[in-house]
C-alpha positions as a Markdown table, in Angstrom:
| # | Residue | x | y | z |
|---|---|---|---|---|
| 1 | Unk | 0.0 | 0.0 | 0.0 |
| 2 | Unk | 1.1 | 3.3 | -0.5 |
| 3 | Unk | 2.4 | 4.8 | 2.1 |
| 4 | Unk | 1.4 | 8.9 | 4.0 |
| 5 | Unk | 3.7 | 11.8 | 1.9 |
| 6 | Unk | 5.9 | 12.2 | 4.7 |
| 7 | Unk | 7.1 | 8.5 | 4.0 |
| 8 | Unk | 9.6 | 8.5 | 1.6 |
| 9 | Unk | 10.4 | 4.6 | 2.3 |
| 10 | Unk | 8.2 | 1.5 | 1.2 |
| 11 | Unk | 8.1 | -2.1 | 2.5 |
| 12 | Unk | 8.2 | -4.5 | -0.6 |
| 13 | Unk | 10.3 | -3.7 | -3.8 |
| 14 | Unk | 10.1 | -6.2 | -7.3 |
| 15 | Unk | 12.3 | -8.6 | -5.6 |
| 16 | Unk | 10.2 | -9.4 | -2.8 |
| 17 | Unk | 7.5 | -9.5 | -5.3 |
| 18 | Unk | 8.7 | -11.9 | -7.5 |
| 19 | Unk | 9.8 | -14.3 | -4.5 |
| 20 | Unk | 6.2 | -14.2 | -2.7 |
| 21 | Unk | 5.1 | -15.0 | -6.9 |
| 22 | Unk | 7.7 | -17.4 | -7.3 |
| 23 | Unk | 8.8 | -19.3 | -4.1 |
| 24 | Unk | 5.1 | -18.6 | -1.5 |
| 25 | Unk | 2.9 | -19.3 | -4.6 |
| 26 | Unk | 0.6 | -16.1 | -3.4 |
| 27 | Unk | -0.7 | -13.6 | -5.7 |
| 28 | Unk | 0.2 | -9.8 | -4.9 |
| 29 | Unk | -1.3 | -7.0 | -5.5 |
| 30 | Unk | 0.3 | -3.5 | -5.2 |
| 31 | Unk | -1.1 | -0.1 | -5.4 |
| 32 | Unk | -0.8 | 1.7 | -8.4 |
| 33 | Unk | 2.4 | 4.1 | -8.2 |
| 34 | Unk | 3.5 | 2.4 | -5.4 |
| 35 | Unk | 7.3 | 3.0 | -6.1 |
| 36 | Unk | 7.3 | 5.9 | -7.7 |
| 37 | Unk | 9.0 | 7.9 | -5.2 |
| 38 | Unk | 11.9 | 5.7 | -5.7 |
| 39 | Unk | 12.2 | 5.9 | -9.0 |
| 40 | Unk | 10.5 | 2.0 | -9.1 |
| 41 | Unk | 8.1 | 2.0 | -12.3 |
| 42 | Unk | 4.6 | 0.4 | -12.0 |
| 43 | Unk | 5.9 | -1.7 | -15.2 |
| 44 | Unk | 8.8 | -3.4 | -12.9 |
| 45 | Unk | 6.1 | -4.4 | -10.3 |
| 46 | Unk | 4.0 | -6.3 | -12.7 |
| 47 | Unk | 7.3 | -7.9 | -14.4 |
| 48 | Unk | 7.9 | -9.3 | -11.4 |
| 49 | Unk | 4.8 | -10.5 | -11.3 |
| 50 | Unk | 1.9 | -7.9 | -9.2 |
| 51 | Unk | -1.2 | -7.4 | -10.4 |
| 52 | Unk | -1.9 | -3.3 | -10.5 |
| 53 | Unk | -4.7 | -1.5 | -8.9 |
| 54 | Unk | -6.7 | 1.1 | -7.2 |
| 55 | Unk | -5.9 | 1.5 | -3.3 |
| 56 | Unk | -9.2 | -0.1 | -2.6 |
| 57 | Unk | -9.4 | -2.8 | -5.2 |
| 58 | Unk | -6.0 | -4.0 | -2.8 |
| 59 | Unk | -7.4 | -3.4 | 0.2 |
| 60 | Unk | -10.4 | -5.5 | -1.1 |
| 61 | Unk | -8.3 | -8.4 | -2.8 |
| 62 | Unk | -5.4 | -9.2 | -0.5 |
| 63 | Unk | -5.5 | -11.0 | 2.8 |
| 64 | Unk | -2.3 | -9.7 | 4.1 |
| 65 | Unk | -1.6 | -5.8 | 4.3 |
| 66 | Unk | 1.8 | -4.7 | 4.2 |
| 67 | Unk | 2.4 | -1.1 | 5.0 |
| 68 | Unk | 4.7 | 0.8 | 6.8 |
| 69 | Unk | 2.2 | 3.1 | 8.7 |
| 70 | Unk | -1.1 | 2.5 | 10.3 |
| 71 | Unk | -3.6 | 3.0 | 7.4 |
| 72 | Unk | -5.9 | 6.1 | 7.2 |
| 73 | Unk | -9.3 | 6.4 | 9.2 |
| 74 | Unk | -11.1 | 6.2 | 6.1 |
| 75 | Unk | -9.9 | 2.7 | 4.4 |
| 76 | Unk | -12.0 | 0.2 | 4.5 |
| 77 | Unk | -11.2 | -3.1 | 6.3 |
| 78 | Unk | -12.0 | -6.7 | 4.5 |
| 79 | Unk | -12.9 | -9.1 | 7.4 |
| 80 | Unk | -9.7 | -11.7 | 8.0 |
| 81 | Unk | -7.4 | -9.4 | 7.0 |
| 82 | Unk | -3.9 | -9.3 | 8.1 |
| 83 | Unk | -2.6 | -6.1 | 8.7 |
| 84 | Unk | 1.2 | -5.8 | 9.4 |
| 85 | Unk | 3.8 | -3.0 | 9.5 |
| 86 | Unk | 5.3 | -0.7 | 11.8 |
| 87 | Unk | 2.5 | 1.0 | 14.3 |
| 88 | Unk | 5.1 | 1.8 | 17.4 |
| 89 | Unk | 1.2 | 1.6 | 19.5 |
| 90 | Unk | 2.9 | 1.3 | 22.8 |
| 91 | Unk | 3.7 | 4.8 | 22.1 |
| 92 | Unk | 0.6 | 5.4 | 20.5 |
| 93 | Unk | -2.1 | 3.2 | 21.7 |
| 94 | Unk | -4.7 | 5.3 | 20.5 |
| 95 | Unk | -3.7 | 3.1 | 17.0 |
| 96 | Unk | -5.2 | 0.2 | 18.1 |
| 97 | Unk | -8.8 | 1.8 | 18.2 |
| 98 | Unk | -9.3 | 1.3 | 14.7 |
| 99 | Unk | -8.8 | -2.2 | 14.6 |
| 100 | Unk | -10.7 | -3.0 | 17.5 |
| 101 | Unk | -14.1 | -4.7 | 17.3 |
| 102 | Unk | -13.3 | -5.9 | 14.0 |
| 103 | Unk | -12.6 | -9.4 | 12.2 |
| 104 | Unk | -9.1 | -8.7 | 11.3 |
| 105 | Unk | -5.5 | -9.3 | 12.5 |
| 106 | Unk | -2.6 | -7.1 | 13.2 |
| 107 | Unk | 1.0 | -7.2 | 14.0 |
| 108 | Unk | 3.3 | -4.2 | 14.2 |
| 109 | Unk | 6.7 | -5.3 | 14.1 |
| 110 | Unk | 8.5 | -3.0 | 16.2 |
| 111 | Unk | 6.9 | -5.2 | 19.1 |
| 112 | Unk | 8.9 | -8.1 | 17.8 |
| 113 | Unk | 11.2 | -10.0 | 20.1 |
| 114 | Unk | 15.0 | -9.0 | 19.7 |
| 115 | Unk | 16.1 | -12.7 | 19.6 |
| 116 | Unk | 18.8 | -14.3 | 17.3 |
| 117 | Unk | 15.9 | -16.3 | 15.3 |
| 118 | Unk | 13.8 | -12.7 | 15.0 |
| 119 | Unk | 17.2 | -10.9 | 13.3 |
| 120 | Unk | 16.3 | -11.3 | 9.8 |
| 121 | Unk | 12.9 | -9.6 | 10.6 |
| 122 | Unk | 13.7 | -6.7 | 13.2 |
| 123 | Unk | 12.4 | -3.2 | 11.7 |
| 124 | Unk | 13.7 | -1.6 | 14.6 |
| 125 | Unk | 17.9 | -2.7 | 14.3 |
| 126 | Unk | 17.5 | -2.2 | 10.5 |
| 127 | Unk | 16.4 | 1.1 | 10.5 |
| 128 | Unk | 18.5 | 2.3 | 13.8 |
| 129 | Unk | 21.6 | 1.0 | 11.6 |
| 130 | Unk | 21.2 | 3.5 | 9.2 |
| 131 | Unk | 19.8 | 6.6 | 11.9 |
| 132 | Unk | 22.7 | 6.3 | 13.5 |
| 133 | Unk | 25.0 | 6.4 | 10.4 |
| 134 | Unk | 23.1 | 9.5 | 8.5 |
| 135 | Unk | 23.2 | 11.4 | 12.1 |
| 136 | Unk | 26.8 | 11.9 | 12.2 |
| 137 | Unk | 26.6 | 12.5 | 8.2 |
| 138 | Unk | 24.1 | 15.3 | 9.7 |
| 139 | Unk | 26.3 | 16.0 | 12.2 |
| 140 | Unk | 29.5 | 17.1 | 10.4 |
| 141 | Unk | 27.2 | 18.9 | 8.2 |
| 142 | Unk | 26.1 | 21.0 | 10.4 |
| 143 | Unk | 29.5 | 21.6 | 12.4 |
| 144 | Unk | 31.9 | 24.5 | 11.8 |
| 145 | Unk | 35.3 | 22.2 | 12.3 |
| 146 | Unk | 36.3 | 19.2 | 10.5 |
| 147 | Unk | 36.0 | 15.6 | 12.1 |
| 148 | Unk | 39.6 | 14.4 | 11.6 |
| 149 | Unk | 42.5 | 15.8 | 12.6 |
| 150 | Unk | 44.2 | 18.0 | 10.0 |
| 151 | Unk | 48.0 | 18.8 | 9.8 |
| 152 | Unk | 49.1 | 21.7 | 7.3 |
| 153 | Unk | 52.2 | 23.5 | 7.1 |
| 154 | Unk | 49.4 | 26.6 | 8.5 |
| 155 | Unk | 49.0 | 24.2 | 11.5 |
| 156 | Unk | 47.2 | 21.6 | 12.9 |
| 157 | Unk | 42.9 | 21.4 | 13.4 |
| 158 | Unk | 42.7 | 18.8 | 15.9 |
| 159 | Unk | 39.8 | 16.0 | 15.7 |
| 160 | Unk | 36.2 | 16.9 | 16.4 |
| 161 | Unk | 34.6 | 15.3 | 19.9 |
| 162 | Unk | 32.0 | 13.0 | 19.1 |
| 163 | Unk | 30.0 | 12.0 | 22.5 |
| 164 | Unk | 27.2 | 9.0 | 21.8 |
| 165 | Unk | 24.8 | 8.9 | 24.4 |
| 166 | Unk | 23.1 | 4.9 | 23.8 |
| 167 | Unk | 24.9 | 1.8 | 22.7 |
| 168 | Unk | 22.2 | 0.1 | 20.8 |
| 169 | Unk | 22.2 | -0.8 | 17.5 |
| 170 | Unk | 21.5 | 3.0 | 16.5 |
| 171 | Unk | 24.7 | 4.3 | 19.2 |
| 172 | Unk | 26.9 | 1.1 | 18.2 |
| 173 | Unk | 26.4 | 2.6 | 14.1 |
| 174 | Unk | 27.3 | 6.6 | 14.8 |
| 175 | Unk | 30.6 | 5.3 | 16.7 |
| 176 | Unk | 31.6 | 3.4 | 13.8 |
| 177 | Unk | 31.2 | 6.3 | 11.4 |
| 178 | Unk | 32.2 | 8.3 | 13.7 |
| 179 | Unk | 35.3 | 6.7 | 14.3 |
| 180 | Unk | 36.1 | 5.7 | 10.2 |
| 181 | Unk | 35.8 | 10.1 | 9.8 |
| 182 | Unk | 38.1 | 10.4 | 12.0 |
| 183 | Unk | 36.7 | 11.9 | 15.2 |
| 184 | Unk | 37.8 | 11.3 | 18.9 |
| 185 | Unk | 34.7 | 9.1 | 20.1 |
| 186 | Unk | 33.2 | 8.3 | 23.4 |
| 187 | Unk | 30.0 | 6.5 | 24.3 |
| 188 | Unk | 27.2 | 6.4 | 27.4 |
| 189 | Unk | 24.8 | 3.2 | 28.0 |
| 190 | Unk | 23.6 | 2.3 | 31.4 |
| 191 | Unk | 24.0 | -1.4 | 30.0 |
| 192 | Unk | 27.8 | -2.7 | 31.2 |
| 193 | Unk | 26.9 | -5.4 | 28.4 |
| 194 | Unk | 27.5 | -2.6 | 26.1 |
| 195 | Unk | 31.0 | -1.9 | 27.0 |
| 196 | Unk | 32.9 | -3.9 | 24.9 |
| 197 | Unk | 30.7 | -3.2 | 21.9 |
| 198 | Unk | 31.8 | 0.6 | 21.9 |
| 199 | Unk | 35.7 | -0.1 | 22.8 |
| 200 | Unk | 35.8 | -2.7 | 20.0 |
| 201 | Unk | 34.9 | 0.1 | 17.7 |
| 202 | Unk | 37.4 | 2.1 | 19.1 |
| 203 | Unk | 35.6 | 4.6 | 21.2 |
| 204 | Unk | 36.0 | 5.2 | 24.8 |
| 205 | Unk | 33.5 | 3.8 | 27.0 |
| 206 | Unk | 31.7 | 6.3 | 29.9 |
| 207 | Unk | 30.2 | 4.0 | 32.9 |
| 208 | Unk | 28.4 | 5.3 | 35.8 |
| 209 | Unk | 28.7 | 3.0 | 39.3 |
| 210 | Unk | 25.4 | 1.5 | 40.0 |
| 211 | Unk | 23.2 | 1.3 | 37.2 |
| 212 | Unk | 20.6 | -2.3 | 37.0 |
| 213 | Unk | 20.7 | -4.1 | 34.0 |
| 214 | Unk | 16.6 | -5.5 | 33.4 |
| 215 | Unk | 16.8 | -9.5 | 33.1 |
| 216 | Unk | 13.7 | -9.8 | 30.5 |
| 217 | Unk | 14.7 | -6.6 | 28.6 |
| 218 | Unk | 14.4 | -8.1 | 25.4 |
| 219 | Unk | 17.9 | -6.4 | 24.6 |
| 220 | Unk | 16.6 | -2.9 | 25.5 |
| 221 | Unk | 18.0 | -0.2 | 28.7 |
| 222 | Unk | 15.6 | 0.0 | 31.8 |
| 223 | Unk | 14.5 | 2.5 | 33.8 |
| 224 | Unk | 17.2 | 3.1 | 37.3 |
| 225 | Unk | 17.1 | 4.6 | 39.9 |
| 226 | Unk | 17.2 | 7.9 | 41.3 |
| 227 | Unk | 20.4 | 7.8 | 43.0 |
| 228 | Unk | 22.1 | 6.7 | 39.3 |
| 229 | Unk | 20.4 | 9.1 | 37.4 |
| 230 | Unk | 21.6 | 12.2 | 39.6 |
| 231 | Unk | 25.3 | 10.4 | 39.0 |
| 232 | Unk | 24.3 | 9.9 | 35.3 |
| 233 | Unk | 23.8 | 13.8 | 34.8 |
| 234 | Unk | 26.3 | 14.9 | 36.8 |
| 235 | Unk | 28.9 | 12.7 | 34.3 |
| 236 | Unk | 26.8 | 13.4 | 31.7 |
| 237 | Unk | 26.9 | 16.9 | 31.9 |
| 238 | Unk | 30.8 | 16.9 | 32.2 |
| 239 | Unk | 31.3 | 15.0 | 28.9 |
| 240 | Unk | 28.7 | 17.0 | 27.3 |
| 241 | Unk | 30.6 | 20.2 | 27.8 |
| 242 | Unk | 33.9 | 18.9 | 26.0 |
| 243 | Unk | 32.0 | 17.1 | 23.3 |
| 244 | Unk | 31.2 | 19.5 | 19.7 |
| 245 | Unk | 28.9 | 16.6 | 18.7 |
| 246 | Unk | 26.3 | 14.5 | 20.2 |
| 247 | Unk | 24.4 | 11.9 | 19.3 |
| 248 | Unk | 21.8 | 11.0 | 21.4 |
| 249 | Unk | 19.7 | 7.3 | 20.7 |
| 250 | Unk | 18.6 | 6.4 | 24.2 |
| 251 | Unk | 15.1 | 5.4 | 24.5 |
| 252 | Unk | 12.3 | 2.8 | 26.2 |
| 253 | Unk | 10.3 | 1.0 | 24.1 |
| 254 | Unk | 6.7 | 2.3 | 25.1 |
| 255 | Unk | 7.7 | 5.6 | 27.4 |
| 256 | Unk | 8.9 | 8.9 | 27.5 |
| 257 | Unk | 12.6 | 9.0 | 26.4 |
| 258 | Unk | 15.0 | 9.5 | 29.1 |
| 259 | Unk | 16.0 | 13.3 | 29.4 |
| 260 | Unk | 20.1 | 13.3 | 29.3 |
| 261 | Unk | 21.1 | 16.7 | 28.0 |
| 262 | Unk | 19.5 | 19.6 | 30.7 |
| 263 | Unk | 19.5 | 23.5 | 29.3 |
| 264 | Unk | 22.5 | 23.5 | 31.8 |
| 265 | Unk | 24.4 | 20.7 | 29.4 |
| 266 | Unk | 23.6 | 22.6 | 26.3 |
| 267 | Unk | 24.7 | 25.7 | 27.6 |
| 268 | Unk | 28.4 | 24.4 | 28.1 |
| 269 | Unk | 28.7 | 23.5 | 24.9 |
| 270 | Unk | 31.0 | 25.7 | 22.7 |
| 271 | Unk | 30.0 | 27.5 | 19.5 |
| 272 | Unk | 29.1 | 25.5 | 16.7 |
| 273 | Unk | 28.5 | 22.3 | 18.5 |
| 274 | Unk | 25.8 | 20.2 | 17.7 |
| 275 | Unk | 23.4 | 17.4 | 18.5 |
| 276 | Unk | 21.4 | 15.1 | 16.6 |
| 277 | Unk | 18.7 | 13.4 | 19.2 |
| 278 | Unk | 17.4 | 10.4 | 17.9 |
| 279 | Unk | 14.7 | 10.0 | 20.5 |
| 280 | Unk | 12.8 | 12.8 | 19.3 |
| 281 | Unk | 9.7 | 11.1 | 18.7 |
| 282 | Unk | 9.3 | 9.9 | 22.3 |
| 283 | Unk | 10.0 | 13.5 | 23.9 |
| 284 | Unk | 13.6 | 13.8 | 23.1 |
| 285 | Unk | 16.7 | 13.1 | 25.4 |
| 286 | Unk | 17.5 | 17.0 | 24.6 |
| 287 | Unk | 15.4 | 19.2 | 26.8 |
| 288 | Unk | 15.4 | 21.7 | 23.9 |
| 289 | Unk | 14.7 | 19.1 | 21.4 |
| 290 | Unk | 11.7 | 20.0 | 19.0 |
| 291 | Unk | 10.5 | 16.5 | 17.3 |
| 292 | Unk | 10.9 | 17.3 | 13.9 |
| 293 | Unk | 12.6 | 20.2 | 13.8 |
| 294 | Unk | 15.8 | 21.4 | 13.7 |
| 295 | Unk | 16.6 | 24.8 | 16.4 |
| 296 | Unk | 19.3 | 26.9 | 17.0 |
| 297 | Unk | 20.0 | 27.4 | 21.1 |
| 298 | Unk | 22.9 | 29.3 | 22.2 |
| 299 | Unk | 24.5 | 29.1 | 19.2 |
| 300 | Unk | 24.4 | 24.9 | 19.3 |
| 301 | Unk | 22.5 | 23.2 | 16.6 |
| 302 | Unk | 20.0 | 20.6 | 17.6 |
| 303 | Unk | 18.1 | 18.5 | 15.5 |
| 304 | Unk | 15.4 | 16.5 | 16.9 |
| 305 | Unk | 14.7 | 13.1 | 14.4 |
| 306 | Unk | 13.7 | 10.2 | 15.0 |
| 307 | Unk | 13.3 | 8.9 | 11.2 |
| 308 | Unk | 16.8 | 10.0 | 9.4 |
| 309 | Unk | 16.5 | 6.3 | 7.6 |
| 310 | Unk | 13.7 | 8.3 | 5.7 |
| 311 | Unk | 16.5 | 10.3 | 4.2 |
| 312 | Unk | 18.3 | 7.1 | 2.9 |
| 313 | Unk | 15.0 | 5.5 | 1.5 |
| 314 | Unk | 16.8 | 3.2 | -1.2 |
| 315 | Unk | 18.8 | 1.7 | 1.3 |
| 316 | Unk | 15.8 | 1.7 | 4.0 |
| 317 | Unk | 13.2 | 0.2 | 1.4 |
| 318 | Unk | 15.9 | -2.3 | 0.7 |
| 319 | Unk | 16.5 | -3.3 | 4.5 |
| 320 | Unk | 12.8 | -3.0 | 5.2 |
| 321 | Unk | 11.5 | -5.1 | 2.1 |
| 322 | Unk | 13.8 | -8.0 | 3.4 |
| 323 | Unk | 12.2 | -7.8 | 7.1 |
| 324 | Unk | 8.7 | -7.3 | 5.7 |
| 325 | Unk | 9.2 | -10.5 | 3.3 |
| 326 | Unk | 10.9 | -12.5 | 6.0 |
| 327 | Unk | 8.0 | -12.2 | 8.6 |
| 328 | Unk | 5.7 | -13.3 | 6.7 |
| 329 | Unk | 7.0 | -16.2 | 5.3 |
| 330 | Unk | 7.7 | -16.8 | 8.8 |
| 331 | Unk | 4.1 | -16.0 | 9.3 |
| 332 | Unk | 3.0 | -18.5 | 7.2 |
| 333 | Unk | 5.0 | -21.0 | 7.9 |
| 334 | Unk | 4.3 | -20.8 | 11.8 |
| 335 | Unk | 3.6 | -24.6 | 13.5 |
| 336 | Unk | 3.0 | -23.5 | 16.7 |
| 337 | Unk | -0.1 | -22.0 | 17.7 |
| 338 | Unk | 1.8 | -20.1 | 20.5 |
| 339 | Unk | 4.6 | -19.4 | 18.5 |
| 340 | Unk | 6.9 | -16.3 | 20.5 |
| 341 | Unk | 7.9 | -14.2 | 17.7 |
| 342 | Unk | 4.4 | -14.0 | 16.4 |
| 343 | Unk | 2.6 | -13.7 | 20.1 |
| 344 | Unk | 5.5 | -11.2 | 20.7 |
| 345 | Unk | 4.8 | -8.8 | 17.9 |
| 346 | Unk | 0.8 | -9.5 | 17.9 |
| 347 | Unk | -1.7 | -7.1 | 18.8 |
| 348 | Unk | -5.1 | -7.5 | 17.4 |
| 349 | Unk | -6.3 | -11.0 | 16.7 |
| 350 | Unk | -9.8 | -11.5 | 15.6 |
| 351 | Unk | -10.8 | -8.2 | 16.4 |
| 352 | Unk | -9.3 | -9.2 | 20.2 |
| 353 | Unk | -6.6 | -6.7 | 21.7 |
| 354 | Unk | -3.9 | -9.1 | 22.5 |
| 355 | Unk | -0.7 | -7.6 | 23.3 |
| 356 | Unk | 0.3 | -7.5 | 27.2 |
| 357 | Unk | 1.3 | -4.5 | 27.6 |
| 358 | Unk | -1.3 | -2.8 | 25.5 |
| 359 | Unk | -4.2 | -4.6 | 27.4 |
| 360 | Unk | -2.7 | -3.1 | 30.2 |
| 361 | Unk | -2.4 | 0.4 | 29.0 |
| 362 | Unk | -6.0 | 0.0 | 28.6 |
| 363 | Unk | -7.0 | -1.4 | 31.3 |
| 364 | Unk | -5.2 | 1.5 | 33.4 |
| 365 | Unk | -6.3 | 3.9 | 31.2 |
């Protein structure tokens, strides 16, 4: 389906056509103009073997609905539908009102357990990967200096300060480019497990005493204490103020994104510095960040978004079409009734909210 005008990315290219054609033995149907944005003809589609059509002669055709985002409030649903994409409800639970009450299915794959067998599928590490690379692209953009050091016979520029606040997949990506341009980089994760991630890629490591590591995190940080946080932004702060770039990535799946950089932070910050917050979406780890926008603030440049990937869509369709394609042959190849992955990442079934943690966000709603 064609996705909102913001979206510059899609979830299935001609190659993912042609396998579901050629190896699942389904019939696909695509929306007319589908790829357009990416320069994908409707003619490619239909070589690969798609039938073209209207939005709703799809939407009344296909059983299973791939799209990225949740579809608009005035689509029509075909009972026993399968809806699947990327729907990031825990944030936005108002999402699953739509769906409620009605004979169809839904699985938003950002709710998908981050296990070994669920790799080949995970939305969320495939488009973090490339977020984290573009923001320090953005990054050196935006900054006056250079990232490596220079040495002229005028003298020498020394190497930019790249601080990386979040060692998942996202923080793990901006060190490695950040490193590979040159830059002095160091990195902040309240997960120890983390450690040797970011010194393998040649960055210093910045750990706080006392942080709690979550057992059934799925992979992701946890909230801590109060005692560790005032230690957190108090080290935090310190780093901050030596840095000229920051990339900021930390976030819980479902809340508020933690707030790491006070006014007080920012205000340390030389001239020309900058900071790229990745959490934007969830309220930011910048106090001053403004989702979707980027602000000047005593003289710093911060950019608050939580969807650079959109600004590499060929290589974002690409990642996202593979994912897309492997969950549902995964989907349809499921023998277990209570199969994880799929329970994981399931939130409407028959009509039925499902999902634990969104029954509960109802229920305490």
């Amino acid at each position: 389906m064609k996705e909102p005008l913001e979206e510059t990315r899609i979830c299935c290219t001609p190659k993912e056509v042609k396998q579901l054609v050629t190896q699942l033995q389904h019939d696909v149907f695509i929306e007319t103009g589908y790829g357009e944005g990416l320069g994908i003809s409707n003619e490619a589609f239909e070589h690969a073997g798609a039938t073209l059509g209207t939005r709703e002669e799809v939407l009344q055709q296909a059983r299973y609905i791939l799209a990225i985002n949740e579809l608009p409030a005035g689509d029509s649903m075909t009972n026993g539908s399968t809806y699947i994409g990327i729907y990031t409800m825990l944030f936005y639970p108002d999402r699953v009102t739509k769906y409620r009450n009605k004979e169809v299915n839904v699985y938003s794959l950002d709710l998908l357990p981050r296990t070994t067998l669920a790799q080949s599928m995970d939305v969320l590490s495939s488009m973090a990967s490339l977020s984290g690379h573009k923001a320090v692209l953005k990054a050196a953009n935006y900054y006056k200096g250079c990232l490596p050091m220079f040495t002229t016979a005028a003298g020498t520029l020394t190497p930019a300060k790249v601080l990386v606040l979040g060692a998942g997949v996202a923080g793990l990506q901006a060190i490695a480019t950040a490193k590979r341009l040159g830059a002095v980089v160091e990195a902040f994760d309240v997960r120890k497990s983390a450690a040797e991630e970011v010194k393998s890629l040649g960055a210093k490591f910045i750990e706080v005493e006392g942080f709690k590591e979550g057992e059934n995190a799925g992979g992701y940080a946890v909230e801590q204490s109060e005692e560790y946080l005032a230690k957190q932004k108090k080290l935090i702060e310190e780093r901050i103020a030596l840095s000229n770039i920051v990339i900021s990535t930390a976030n819980i799946p479902g809340k508020k994104a933690p707030v790491l950089i006070e006014a007080k932070a920012v205000d340390a910050m030389s001239a020309g510095s900058v900071i790229i917050d990745l959490a934007a979406e969830q309220g930011g780890n910048c106090v001053k960040t403004v989702a979707g926008k980027t602000i000047q603030y005593q003289q710093v440049t911060i950019e608050g978004n939580s969807y650079l990937s959109r600004e590499m869509p060929k290589a974002a369709s690409q990642l996202l079409a593979s994912n897309f394609f492997n969950f549902l042959n995964y989907l349809l190849h499921a023998t277990k009734e209570d199969d994880p992955l799929i329970r994981g990442c399931q939130v409407i079934s028959n009509g039925h909210l499902v999902h634990p943690q969104l029954v509960n966000k109802f229920e305490l709603a």
